[in-house]
N, C-alpha and C positions, 0 to 999 in steps of 0.2 A: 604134314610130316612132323614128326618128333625130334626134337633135339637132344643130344645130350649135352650137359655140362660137366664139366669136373669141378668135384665138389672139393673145397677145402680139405686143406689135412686133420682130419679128426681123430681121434686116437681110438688105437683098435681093440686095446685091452684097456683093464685096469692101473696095471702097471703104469702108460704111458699118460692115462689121463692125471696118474698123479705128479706123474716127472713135470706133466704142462703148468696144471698147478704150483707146486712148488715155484718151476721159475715163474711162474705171474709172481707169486708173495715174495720173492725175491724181489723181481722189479719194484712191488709197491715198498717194500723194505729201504729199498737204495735211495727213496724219495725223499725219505726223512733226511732234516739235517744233525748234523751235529748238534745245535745247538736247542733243534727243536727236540731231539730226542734225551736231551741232557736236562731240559724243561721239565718235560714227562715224565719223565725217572725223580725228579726231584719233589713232583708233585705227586705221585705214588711213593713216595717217599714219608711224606706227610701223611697224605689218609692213613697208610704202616702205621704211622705213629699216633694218631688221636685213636685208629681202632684198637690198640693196645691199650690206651690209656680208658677206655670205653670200658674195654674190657676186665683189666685189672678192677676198675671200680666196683663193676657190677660182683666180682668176684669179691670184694672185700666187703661190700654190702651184704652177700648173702654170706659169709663168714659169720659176721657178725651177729647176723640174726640167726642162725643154727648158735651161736655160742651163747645169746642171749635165753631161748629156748631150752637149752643146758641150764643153762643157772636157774633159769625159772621153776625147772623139774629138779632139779635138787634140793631150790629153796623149800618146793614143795613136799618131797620126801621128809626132807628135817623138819619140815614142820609137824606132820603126821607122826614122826619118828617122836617127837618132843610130848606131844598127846597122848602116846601110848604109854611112856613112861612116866609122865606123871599122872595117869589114872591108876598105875600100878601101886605108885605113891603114896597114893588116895587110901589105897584100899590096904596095901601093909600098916601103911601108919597113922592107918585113922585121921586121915585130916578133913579139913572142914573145906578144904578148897586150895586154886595155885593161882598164878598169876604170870607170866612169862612175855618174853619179848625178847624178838631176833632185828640186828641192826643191821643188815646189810652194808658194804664197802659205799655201794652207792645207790639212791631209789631212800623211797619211806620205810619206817621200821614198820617191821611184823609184829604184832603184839597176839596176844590171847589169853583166857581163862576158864577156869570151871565155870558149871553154871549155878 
C-alpha cells in the first residue's frame, strides 16, 4: 500500500519563490552585527580608495606618455620643417652649407647639417 505525505510548502509561482528568498536574505542580513557591518564598510572603504588611487595613476601614466609622443612628433615636424628651409637657403643664396641645432626645455639637443 502507498502512502501519501504532505509535502512542505513549496512555492507555487515565481512570485512566491521570490517573496521566500528575499526573507532568507533578510534573515542572513539581520545576522550581521553592527559592528561587523561597520568593519566591512570600512574595509570597502579602503579597497574604494587604493582602487582610485591605482587608477588615477595609471591614468596620469598614460597622459604623460600621449603628451610625450606629442612632443616627440612636433620636435619631429620642426625639425623636418628646419631642413626644408634651409636647403631653400642653400639654393637662393648660394651657400656652401648650414649648421643648426634645436635645445629642447628638457632631453639632449637636436643638432644637424648639410652634407
Amino acid at each position: 500500500m502507498v502512502e501519501l505525505q504532505e509535502v512542505a510548502d513549496l512555492p507555487r509561482n515565481v512570485e512566491e519563490a521570490e517573496e521566500v528568498n528575499s526573507e532568507e536574505e533578510e534573515k542572513e542580513e539581520e545576522d550581521i552585527s553592527y559592528d561587523e557591518l561597520k568593519k566591512r564598510m570600512w574595509k570597502d572603504r579602503q579597497r574604494m580608495q587604493k582602487l582610485k588611487e591605482k587608477r588615477d595613476n595609471h591614468e596620469e601614466a598614460s597622459r604623460q606618455a600621449k603628451q610625450e609622443a606629442c612632443r616627440r612628433k612636433k620636435m619631429s615636424r620642426a625639425q623636418d620643417s628646419v631642413l626644408k628651409y634651409m636647403g631653400k637657403i642653400m639654393e637662393v643664396c648660394q651657400a656652401q652649407g648650414f649648421v643648426y641645432g634645436i635645445v629642447p626645455e628638457k632631453g639632449k639637443p637636436v643638432t644637424g647639417s648639410s652634407e
